[in-house]
C-alpha positions as CSV (number, residue, x, y, z in Angstrom):
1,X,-7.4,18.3,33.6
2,X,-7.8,14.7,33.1
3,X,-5.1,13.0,31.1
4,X,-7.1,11.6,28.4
5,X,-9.0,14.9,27.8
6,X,-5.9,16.3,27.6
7,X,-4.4,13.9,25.2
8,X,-7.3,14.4,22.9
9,X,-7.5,18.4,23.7
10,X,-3.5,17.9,22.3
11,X,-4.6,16.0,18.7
12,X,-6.8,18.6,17.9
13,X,-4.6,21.5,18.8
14,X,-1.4,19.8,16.6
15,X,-4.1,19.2,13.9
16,X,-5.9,22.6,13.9
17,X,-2.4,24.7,14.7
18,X,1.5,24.9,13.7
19,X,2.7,23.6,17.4
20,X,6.3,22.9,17.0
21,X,7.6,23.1,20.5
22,X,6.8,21.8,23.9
23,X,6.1,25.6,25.1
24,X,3.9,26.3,22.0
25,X,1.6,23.1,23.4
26,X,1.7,24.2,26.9
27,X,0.2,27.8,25.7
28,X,-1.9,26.6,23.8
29,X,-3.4,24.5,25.8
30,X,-3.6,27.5,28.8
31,X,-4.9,29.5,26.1
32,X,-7.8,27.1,25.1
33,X,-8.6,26.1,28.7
34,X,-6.9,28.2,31.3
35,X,-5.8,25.1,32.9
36,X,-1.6,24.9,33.8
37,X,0.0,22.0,32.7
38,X,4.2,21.2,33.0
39,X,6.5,20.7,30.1
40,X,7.1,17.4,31.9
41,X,3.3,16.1,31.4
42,X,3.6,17.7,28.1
43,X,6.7,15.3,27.5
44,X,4.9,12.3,28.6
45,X,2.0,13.3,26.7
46,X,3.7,13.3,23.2
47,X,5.3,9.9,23.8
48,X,2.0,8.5,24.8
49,X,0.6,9.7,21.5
50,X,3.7,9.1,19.4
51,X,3.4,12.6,18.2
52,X,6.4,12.8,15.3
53,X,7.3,16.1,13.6
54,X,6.9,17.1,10.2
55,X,8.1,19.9,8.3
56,X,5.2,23.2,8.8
57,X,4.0,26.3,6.3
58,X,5.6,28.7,8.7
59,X,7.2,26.9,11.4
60,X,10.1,24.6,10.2
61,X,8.8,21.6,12.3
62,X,5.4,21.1,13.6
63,X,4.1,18.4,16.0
64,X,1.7,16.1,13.7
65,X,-0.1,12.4,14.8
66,X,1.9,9.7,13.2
67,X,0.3,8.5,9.4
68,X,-1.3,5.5,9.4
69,X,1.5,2.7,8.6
70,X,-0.2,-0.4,8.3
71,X,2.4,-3.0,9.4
72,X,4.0,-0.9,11.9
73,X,1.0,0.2,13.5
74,X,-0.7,-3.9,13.4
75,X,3.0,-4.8,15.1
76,X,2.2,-2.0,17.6
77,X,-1.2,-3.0,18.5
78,X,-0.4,-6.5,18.9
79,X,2.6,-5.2,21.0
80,X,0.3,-3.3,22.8
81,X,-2.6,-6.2,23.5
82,X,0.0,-8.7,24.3
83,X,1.1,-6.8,26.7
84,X,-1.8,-4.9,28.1
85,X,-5.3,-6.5,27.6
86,X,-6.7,-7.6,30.8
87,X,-10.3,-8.6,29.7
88,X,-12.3,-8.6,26.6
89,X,-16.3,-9.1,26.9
90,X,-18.6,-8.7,24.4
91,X,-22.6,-8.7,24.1
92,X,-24.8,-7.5,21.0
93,X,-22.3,-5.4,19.1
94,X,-20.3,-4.1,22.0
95,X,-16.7,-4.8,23.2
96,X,-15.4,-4.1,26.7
97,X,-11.9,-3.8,27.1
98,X,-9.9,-3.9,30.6
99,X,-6.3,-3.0,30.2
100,X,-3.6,-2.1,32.4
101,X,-3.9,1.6,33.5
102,X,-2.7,3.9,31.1
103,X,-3.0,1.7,27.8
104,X,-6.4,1.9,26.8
105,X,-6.1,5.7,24.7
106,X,-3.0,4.4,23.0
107,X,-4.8,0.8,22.6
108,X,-8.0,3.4,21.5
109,X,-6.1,5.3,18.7
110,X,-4.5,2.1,17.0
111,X,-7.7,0.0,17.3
112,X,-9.4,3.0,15.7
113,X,-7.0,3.3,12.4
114,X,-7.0,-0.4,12.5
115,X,-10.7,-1.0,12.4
116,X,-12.6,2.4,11.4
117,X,-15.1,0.3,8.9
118,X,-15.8,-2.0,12.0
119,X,-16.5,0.7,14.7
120,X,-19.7,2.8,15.1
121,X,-18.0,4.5,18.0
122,X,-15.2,4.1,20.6
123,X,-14.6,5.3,24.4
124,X,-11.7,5.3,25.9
125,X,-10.4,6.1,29.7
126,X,-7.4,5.1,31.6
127,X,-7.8,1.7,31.2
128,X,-10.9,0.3,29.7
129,X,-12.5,0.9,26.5
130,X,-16.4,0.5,25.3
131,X,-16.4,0.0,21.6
132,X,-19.6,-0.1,19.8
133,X,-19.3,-1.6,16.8
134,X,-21.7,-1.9,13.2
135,X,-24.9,-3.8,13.4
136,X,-24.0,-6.4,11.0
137,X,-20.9,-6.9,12.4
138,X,-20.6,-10.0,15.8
139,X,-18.8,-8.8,18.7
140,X,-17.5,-11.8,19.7
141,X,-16.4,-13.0,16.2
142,X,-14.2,-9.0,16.0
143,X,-13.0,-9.8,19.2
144,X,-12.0,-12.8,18.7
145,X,-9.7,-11.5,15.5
146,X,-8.7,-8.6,17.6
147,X,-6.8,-10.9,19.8
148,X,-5.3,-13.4,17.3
């Protein structure tokens, strides 16, 4: 399984289930997919997504995607564009992004709580993102803010 498949296969499992340990998410995701993964991707996994835990109905702790904390999370994705961004190109409402591998789902969650009113939609992979953004809106003149 592809890491950023699984990474998104992970939000939706933490979102949709009480997952409080790192076993829990490596059943789950067997369960949901019959694929094996380790307790060390796992682990790598939930520091990639900044997964924090909160307290659950039933469980005492649950895994949970971190709330969306304006200041922290623009500090984070200038952090994160500083010292990642490779290439931006635009043309007609769509932004290309080159990062280094491994940044662009991280840079793809933060842009994506950042800018939800801004973005029609928004594909990630390892390291590049295509973001399509709202008619009305210039590409160039977003991603011009985007890197200021």
């Amino acid at each position: 399984m592809k890491k950023n498949a699984r990474q998104e296969l992970i939000a939706k499992l933490i979102m949709e289930n009480e997952i409080s340990t790192q076993d829990d998410l490596v059943r789950a995701i067997k369960l949901a997919t019959g694929v094996n993964v380790t307790q060390a991707t796992i682990s790598r996994d939930i520091k990639e997504l900044a997964l924090i835990k909160i307290a659950g109905e039933t469980a005492n702790f649950k895994y949970s995607l971190p709330q969306n904390n304006v200041p922290e999370d623009t500090q984070r994705l200038n952090a994160l564009i500083q010292s990642s961004l490779l290439e931006i190109k635009t043309r007609q409402g769509i932004v290309i992004i080159r990062t280094i591998p491994g940044s662009a789902l991280a840079l793809k969650r933060l842009i994506r709580e950042q800018f939800s009113e801004d973005i029609f939609s928004i594909f990630a992979d390892d390291d590049s993102l295509l973001i399509m953004l709202e008619t009305d809106i210039e590409a160039a003149v977003w991603a011009d803010g985007l890197k200021q």
